[in-house]
gemmi code that builds the backbone of each chain (N, CA, C; Angstrom):
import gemmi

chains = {
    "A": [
        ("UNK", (-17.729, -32.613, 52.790), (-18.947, -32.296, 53.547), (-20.138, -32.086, 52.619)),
        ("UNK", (-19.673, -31.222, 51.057), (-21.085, -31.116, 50.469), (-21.250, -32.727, 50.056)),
        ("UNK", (-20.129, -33.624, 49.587), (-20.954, -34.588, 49.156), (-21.703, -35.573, 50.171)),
        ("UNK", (-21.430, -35.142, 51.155), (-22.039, -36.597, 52.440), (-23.489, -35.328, 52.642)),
        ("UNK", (-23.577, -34.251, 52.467), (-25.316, -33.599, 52.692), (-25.952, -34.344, 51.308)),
        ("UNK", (-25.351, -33.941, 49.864), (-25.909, -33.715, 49.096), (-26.042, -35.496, 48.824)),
        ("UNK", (-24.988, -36.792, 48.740), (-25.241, -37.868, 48.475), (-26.181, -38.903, 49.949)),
        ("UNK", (-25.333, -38.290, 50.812), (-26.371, -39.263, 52.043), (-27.620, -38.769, 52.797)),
        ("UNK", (-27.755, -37.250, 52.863), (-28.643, -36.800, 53.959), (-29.673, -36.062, 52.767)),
        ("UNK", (-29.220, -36.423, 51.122), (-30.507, -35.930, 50.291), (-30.414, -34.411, 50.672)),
        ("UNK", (-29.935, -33.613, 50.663), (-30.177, -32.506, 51.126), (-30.006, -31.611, 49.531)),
        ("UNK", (-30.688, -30.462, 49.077), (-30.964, -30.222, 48.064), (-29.292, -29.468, 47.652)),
        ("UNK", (-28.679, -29.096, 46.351), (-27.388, -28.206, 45.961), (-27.444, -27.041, 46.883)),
        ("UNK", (-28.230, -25.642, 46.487), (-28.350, -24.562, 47.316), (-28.328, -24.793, 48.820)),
        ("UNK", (-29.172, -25.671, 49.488), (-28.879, -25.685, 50.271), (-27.555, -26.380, 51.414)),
        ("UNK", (-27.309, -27.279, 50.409), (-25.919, -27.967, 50.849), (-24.388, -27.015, 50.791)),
        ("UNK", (-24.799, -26.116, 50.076), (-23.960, -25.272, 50.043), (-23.590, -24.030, 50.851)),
        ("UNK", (-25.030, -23.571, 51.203), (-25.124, -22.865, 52.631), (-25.222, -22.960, 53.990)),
        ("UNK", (-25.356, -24.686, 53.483), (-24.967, -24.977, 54.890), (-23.757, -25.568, 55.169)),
        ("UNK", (-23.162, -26.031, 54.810), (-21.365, -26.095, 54.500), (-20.832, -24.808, 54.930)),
        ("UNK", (-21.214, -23.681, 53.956), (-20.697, -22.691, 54.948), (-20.830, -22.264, 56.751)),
        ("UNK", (-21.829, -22.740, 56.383), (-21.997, -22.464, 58.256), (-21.280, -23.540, 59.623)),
        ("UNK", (-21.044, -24.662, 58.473), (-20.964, -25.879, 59.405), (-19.205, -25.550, 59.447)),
        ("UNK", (-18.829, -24.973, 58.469), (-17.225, -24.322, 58.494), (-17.250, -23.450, 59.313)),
        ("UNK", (-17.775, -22.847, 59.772), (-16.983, -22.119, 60.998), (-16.576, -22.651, 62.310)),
        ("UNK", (-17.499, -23.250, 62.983), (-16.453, -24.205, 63.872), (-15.180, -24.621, 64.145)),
        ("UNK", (-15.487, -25.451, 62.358), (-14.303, -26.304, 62.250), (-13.543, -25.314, 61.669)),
        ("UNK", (-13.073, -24.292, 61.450), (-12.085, -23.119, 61.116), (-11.692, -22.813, 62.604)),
        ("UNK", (-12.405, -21.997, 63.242), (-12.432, -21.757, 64.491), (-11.335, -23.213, 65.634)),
        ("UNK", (-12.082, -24.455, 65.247), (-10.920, -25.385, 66.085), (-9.487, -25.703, 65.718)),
        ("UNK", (-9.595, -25.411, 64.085), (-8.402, -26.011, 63.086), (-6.730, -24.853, 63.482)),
        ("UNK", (-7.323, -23.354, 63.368), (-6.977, -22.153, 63.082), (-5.371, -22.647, 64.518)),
        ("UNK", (-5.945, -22.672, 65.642), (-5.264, -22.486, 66.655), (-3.801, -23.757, 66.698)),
        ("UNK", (-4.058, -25.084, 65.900), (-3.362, -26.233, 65.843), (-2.624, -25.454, 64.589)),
        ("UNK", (-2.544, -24.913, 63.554), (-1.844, -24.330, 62.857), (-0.902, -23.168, 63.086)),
        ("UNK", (-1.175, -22.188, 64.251), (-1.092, -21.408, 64.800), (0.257, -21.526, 65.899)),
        ("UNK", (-0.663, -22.949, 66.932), (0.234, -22.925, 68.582), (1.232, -24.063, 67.920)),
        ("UNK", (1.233, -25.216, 67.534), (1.636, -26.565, 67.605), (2.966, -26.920, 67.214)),
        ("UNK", (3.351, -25.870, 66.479), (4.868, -25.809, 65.546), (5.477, -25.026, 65.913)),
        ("UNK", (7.063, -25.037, 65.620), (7.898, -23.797, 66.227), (7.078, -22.469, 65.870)),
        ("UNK", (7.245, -21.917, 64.605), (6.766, -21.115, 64.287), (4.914, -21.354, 64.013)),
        ("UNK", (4.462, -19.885, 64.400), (3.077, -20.292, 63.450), (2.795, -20.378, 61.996)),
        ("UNK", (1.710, -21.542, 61.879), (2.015, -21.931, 60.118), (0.599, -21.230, 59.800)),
        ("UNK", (0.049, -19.502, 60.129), (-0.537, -18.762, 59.468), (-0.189, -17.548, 59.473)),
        ("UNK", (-0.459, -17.065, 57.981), (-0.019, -15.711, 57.623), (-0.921, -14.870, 57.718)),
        ("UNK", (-0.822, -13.948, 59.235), (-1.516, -13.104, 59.463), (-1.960, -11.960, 58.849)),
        ("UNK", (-1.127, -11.386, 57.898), (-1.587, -9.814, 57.389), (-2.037, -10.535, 55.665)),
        ("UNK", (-1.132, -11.841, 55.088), (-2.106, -11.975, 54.024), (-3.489, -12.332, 53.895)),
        ("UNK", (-3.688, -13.194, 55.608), (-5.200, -13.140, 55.974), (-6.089, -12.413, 55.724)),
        ("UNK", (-5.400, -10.919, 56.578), (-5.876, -10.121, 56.502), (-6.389, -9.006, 55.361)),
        ("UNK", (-5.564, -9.337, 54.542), (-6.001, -8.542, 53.556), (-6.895, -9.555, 52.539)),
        ("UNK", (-6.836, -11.151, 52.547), (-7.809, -12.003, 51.936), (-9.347, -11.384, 52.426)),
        ("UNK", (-9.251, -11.420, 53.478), (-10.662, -11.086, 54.435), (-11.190, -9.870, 53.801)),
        ("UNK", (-10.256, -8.923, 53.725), (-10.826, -7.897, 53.606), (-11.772, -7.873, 52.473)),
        ("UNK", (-10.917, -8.717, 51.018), (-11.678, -8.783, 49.837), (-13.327, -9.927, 49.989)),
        ("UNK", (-12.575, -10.892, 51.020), (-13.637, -12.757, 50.975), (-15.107, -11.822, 51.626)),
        ("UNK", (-14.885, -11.070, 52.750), (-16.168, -10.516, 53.386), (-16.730, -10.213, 52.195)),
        ("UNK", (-16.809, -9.001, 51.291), (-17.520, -8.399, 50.385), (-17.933, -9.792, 49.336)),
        ("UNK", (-17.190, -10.093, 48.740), (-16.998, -11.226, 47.885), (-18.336, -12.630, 48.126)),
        ("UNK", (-17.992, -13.009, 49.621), (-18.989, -13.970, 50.198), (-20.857, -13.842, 50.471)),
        ("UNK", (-20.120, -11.916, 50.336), (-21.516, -11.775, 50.664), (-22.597, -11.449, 49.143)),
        ("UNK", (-21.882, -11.204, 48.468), (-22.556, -11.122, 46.689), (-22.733, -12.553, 46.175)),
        ("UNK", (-21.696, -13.469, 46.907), (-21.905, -14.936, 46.351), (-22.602, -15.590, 46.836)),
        ("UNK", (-23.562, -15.280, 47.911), (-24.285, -15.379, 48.886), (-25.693, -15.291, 48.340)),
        ("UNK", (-25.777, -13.970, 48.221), (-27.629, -13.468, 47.138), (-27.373, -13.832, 45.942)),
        ("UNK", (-26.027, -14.201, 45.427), (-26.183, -14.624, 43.952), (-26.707, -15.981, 43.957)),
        ("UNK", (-26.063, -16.883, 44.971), (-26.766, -18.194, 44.971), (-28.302, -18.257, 45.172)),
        ("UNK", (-28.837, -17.879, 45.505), (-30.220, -17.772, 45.409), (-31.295, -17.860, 44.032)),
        ("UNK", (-29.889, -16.928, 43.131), (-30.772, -16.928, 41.727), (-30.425, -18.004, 40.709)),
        ("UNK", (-29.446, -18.792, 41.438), (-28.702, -19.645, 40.217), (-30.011, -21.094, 40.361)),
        ("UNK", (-30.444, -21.385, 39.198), (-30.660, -22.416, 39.249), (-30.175, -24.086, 39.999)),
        ("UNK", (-30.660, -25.126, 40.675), (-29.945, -26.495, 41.096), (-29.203, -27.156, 40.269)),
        ("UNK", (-29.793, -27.422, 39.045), (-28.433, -27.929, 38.439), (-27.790, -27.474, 37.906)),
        ("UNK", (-27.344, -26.012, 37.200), (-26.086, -25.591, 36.878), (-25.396, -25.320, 38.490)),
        ("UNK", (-26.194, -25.284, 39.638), (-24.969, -25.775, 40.381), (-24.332, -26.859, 40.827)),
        ("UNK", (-24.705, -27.794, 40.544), (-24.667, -29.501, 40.958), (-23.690, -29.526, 40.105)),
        ("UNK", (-23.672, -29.142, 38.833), (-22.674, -29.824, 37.765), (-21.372, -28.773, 37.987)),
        ("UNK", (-21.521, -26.850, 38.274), (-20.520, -26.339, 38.442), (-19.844, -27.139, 40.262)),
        ("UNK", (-20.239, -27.470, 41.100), (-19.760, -28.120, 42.706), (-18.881, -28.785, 42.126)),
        ("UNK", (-19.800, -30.210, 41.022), (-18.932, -31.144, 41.084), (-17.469, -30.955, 40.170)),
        ("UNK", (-17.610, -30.024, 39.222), (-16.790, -29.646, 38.177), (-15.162, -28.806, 38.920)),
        ("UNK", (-15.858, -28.070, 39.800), (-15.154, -27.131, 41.149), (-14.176, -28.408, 41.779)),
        ("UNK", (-14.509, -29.008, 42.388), (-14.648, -30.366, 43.163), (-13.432, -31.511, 42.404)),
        ("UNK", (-13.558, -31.672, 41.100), (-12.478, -32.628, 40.303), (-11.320, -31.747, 40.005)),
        ("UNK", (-11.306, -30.365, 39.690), (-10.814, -29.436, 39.567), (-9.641, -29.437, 40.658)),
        ("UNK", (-9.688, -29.287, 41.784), (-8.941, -29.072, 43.084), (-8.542, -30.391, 43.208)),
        ("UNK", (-8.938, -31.161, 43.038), (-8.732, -32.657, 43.356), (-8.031, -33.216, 42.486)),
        ("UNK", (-7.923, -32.755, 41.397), (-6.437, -33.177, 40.232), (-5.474, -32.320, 40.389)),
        ("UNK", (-5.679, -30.836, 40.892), (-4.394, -30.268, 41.293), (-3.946, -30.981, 42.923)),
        ("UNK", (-4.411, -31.438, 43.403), (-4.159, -31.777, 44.726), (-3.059, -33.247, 44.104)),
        ("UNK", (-4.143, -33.994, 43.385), (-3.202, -35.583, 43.258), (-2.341, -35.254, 42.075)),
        ("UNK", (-1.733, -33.894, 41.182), (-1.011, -34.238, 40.778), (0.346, -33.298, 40.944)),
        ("UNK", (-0.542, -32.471, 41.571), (0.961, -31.060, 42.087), (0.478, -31.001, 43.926)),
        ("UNK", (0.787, -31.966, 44.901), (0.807, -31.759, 46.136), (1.068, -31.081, 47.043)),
    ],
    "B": [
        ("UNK", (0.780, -0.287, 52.486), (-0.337, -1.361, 51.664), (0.884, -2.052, 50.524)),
        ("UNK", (1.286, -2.697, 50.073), (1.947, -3.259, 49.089), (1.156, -3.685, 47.722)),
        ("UNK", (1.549, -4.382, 46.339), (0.962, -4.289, 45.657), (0.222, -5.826, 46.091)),
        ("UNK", (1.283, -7.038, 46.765), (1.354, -8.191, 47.088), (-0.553, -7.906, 48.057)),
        ("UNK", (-0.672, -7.164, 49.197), (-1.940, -6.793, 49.436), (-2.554, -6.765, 48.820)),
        ("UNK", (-2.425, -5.387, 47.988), (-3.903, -5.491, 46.527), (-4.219, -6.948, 46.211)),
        ("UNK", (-3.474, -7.445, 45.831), (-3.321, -8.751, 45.257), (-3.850, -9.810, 45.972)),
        ("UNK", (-3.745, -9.696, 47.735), (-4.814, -10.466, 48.314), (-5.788, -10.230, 48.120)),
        ("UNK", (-6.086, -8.615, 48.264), (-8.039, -8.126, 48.545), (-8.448, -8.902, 46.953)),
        ("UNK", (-8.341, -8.442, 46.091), (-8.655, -8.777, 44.893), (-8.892, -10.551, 44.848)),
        ("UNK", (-7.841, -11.057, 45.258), (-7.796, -12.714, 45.632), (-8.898, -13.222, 46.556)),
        ("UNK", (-9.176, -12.402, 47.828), (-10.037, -12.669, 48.646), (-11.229, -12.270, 47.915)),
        ("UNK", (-11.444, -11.185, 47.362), (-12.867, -10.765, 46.664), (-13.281, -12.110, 45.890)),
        ("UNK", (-12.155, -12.699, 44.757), (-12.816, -13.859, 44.121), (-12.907, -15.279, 44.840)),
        ("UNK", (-12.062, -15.430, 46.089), (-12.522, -16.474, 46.732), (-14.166, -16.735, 47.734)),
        ("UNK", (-14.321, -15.263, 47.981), (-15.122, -14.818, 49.115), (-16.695, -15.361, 47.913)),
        ("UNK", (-16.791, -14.709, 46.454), (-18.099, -15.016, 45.870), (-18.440, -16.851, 45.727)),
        ("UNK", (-16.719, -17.392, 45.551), (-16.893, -18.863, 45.225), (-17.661, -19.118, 46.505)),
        ("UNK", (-16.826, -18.719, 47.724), (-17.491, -19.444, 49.008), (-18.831, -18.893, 49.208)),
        ("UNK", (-19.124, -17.767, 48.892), (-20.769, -17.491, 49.498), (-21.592, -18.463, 48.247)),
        ("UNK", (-21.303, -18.697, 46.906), (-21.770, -19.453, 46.157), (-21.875, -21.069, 46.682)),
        ("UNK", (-20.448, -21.392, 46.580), (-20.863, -23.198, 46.354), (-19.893, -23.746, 48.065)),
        ("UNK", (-19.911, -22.606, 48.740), (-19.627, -23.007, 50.800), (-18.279, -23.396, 50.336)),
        ("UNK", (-18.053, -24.463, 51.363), (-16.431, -24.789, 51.751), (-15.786, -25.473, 50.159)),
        ("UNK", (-16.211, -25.234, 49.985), (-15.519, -25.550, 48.003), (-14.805, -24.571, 47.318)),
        ("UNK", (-15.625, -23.401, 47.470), (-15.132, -21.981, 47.048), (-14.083, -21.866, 48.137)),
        ("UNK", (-13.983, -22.175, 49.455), (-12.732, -21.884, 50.306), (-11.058, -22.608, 49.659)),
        ("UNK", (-11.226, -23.775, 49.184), (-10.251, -24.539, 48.802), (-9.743, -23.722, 47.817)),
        ("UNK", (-10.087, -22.848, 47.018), (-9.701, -21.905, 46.362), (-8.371, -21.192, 46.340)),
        ("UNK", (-9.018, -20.559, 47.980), (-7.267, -20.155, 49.031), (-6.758, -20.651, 49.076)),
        ("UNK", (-6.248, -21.984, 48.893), (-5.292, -22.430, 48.880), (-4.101, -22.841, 48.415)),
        ("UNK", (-4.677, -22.922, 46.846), (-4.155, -22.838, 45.260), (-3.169, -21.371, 45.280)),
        ("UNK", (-4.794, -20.404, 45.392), (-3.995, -19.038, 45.414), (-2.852, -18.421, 46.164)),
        ("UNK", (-3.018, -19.307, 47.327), (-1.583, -18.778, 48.156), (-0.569, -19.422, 47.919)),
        ("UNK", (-0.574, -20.601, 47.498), (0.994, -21.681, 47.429), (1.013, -21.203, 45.674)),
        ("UNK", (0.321, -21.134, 44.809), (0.717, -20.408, 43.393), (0.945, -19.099, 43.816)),
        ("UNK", (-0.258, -18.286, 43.542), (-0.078, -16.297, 44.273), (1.056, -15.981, 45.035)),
        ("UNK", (1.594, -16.759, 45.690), (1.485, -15.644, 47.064), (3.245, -16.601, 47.799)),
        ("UNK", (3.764, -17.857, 46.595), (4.508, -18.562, 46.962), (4.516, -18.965, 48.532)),
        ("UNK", (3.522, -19.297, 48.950), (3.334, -19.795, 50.330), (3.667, -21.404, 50.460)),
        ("UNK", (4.366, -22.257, 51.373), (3.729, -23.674, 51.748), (2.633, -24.436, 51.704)),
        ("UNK", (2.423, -25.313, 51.600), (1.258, -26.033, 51.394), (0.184, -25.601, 52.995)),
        ("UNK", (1.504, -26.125, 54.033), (0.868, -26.084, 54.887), (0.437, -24.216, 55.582)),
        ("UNK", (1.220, -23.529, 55.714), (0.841, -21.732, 55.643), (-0.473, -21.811, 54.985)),
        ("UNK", (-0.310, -22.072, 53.707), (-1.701, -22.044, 52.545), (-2.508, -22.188, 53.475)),
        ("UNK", (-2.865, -23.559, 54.026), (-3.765, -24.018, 54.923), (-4.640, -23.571, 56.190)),
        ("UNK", (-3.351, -23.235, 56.814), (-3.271, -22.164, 57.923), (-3.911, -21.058, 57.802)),
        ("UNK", (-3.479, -20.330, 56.633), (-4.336, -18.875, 56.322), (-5.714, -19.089, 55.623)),
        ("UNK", (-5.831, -19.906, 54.838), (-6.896, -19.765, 54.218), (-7.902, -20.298, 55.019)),
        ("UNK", (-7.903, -21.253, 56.544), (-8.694, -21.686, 57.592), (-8.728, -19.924, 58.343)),
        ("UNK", (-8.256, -19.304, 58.642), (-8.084, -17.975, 59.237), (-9.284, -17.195, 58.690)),
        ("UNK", (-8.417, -17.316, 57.008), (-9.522, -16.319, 56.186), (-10.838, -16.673, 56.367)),
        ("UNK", (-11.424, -18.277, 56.310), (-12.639, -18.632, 56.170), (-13.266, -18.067, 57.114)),
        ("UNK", (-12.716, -17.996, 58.337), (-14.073, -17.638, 59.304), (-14.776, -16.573, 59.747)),
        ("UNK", (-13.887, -15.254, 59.525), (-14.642, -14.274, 58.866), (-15.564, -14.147, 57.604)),
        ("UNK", (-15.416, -14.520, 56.362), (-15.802, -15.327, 54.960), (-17.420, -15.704, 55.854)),
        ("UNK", (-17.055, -16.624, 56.320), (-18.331, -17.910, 56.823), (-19.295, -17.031, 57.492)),
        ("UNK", (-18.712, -16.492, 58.205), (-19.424, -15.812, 59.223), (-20.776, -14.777, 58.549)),
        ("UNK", (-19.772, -13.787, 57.349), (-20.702, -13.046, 56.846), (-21.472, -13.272, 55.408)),
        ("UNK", (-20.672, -15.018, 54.748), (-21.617, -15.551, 53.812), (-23.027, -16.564, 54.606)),
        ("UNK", (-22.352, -17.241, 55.159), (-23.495, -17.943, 56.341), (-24.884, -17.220, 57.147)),
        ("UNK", (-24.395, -16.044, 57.590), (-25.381, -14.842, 57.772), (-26.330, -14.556, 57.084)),
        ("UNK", (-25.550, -14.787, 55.606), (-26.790, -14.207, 54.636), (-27.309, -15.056, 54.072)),
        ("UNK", (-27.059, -16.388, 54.435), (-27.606, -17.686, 53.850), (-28.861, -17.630, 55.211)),
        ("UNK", (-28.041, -17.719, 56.383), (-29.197, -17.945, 57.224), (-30.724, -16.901, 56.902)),
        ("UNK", (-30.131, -15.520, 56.711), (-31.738, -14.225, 55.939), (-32.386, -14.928, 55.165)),
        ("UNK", (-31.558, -16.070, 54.521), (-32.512, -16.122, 52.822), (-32.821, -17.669, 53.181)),
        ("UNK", (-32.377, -18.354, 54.574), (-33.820, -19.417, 54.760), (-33.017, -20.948, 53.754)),
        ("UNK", (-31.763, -20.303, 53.621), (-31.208, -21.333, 52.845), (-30.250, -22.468, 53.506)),
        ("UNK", (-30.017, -22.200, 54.643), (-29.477, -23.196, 55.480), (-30.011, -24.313, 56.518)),
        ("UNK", (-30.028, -25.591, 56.487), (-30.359, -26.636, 57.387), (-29.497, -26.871, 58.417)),
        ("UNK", (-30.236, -25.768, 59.392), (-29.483, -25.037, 60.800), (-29.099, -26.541, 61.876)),
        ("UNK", (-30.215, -27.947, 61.200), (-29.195, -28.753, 62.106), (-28.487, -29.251, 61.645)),
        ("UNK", (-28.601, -29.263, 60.070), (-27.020, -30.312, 59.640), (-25.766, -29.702, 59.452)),
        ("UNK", (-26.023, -28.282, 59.841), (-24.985, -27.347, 59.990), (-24.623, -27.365, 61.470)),
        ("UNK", (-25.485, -27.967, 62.129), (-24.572, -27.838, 63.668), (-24.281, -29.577, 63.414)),
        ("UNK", (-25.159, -30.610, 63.628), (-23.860, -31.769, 63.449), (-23.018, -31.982, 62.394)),
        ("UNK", (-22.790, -31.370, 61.680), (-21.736, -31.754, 60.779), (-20.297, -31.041, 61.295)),
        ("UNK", (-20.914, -29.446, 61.582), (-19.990, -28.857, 62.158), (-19.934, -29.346, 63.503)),
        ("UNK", (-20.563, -29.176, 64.335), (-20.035, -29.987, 65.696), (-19.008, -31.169, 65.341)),
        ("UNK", (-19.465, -32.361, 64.608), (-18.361, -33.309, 64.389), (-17.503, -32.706, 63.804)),
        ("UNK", (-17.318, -32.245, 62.560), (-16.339, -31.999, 62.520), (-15.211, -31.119, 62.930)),
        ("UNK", (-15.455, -30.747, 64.287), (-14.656, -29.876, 65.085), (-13.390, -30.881, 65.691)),
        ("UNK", (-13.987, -32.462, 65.826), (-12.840, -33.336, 66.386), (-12.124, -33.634, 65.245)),
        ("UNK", (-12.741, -34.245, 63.643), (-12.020, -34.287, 62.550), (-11.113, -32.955, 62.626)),
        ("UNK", (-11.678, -32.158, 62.743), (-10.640, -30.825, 62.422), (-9.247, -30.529, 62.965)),
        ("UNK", (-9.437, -31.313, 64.442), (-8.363, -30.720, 64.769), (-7.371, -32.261, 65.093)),
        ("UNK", (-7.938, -33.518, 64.579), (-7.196, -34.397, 63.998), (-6.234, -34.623, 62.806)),
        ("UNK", (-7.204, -33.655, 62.196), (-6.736, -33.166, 60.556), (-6.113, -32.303, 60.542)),
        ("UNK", (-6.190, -31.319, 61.237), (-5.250, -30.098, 61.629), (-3.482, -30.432, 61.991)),
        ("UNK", (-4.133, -31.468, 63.022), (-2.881, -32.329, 63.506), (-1.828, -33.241, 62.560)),
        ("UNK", (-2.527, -33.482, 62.274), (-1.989, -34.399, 60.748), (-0.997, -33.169, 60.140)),
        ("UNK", (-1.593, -32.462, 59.568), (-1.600, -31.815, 58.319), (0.045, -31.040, 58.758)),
        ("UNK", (-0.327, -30.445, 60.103), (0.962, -29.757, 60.718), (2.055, -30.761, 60.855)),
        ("UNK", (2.152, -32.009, 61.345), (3.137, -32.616, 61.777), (3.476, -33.298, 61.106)),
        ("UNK", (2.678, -34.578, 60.198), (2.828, -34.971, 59.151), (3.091, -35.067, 58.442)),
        ("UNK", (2.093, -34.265, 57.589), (2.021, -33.996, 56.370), (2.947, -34.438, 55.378)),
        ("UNK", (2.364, -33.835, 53.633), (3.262, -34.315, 53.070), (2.401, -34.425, 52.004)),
        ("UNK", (3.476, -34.779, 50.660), (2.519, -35.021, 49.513), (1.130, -36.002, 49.593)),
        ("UNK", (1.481, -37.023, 50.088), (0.999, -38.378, 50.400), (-0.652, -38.070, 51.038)),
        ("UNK", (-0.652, -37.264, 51.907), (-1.986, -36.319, 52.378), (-2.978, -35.823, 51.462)),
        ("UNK", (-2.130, -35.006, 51.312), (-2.667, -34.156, 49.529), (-3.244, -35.476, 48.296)),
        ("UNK", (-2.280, -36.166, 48.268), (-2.156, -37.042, 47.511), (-3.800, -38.020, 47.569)),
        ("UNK", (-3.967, -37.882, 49.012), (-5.273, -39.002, 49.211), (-6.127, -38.304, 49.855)),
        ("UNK", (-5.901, -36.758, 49.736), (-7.385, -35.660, 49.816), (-7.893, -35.262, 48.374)),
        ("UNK", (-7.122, -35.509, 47.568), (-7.110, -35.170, 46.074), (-8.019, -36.177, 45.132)),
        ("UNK", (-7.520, -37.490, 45.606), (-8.429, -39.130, 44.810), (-9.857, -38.774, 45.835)),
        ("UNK", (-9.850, -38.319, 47.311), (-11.025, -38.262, 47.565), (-12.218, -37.671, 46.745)),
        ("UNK", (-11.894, -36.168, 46.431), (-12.444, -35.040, 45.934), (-12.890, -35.587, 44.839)),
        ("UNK", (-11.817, -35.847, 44.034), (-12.126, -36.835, 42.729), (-13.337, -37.746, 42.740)),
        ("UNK", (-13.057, -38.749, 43.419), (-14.143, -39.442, 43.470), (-15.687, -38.704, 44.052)),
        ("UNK", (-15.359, -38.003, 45.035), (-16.960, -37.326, 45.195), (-17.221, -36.550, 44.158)),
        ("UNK", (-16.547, -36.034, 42.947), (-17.004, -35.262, 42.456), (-17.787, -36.356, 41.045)),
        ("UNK", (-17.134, -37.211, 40.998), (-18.149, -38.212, 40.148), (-19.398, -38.804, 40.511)),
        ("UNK", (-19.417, -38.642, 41.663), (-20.731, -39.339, 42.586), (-21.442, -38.160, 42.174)),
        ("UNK", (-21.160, -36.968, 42.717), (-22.224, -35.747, 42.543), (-22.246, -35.240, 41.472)),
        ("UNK", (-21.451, -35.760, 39.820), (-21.640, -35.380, 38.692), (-22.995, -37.002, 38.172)),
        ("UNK", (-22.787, -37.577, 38.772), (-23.588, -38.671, 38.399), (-25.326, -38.652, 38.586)),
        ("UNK", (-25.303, -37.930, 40.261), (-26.217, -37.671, 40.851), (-26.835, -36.460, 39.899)),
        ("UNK", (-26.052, -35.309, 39.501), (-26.686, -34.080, 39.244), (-27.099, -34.815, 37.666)),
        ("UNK", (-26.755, -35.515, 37.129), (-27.410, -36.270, 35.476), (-28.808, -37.042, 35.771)),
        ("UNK", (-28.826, -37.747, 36.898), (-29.428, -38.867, 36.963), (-30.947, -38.204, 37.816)),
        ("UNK", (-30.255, -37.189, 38.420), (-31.913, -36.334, 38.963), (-32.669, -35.129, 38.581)),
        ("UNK", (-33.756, -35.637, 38.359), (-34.621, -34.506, 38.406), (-34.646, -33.380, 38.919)),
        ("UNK", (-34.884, -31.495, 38.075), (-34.492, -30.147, 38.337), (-35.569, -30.369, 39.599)),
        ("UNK", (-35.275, -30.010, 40.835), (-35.882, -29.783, 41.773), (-36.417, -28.225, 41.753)),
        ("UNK", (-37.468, -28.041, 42.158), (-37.830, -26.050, 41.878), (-36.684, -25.452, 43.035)),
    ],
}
model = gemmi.Model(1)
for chain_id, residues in chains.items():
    chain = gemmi.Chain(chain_id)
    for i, (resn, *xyz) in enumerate(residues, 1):
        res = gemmi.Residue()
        res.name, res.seqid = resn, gemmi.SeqId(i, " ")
        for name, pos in zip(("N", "CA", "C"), xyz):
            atom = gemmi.Atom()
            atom.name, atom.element = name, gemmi.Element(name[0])
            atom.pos, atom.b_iso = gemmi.Position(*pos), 0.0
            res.add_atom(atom)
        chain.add_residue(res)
    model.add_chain(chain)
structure = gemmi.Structure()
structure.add_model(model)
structure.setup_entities()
């Protein structure tokens, strides 16, 4: 999603990034319940959620006003760096 | 409370700054951390860390929206669409799944992340 704001719709780093977050809730909100109802068991762990949350609220919200002060391109280069990062653990430990 | 708890809050604290920093990027985070951390499934991982986000979103998004930093419509069509991807992908991911998934969400990432390492060389510091 950041790269189709930030490569097709021109949309600036900072802001592609805050708005990604927002455009994720929805799609959390529709995803959550197919993980949840669809399988014998549900495939989410409710209390480690819960205690993720507890830390991600505080956490999201300092990473939040911190983005504000970070310069565009040390974040363009940390996204994309973030971004190859997950994406070589993904294609080489699945 | 267990120590395995601590061990989320602390986990969630450093996922929660990635995501209010660089959005649904910093979320993928959770996911690592729970199938390494927390010896979870790929797919659980998934499950919870979509759970975790939307509280996360709710109160990093909030404070993006105060500070004037969000493009309130490409945040509703992107998210609007991707509410049907989501729960196609959702679908997938539950029934499916499999390395092979991972496998060709992974070359994706990859490749966008060269496009937007290319882009961030090739353009000018915007103020």
């Amino acid at each position: 999603m950041i790269p189709l704001l930030v490569l097709w719709a021109h949309v600036d780093q900072r802001r592609a990034n805050a708005t990604s977050l927002v455009a994720i809730i929805p799609i959390a909100i529709a995803a959550v319940p197919v993980y949840y109802f669809t399988k014998g068991s549900p495939q989410v762990d409710l209390r480690v959620a819960l205690f993720l949350v507890i830390g991600s609220v505080v956490g999201a919200y300092l990473g939040a006003r911190l983005l504000k002060s970070v310069p565009d391109r040390p974040l363009r280069y940390g996204v994309a760096a973030l971004m190859l990062l997950v994406g070589v653990k993904q294609l080489v430990f699945p | 409370m267990t120590w395995m708890d601590v061990a989320a809050i602390v986990g969630g604290l450093f996922a929660g700054v990635l995501s209010g920093l660089v959005g649904i990027g910093g979320g993928q985070v959770f996911v690592p951390l729970l199938t390494i951390g927390f010896g979870a499934s790929q797919i659980v991982a998934q499950g919870t860390s979509l759970a975790a986000i939307i509280p996360t979103a709710f109160v990093g998004g909030y404070t993006h929206v105060r500070h004037k930093t969000v493009d309130l419509e490409a945040a509703v069509w992107t998210g609007g669409g991707g509410v049907v991807g989501a729960v196609v992908g959702a679908l997938l991911a539950v029934h499916v799944a499999g390395p092979l998934l991972a496998r060709i969400f992974g070359a994706l990432l990859i490749t966008s992340s060269f496009l937007l390492f290319r882009r961030a060389r090739s353009q000018p510091e915007t103020p």
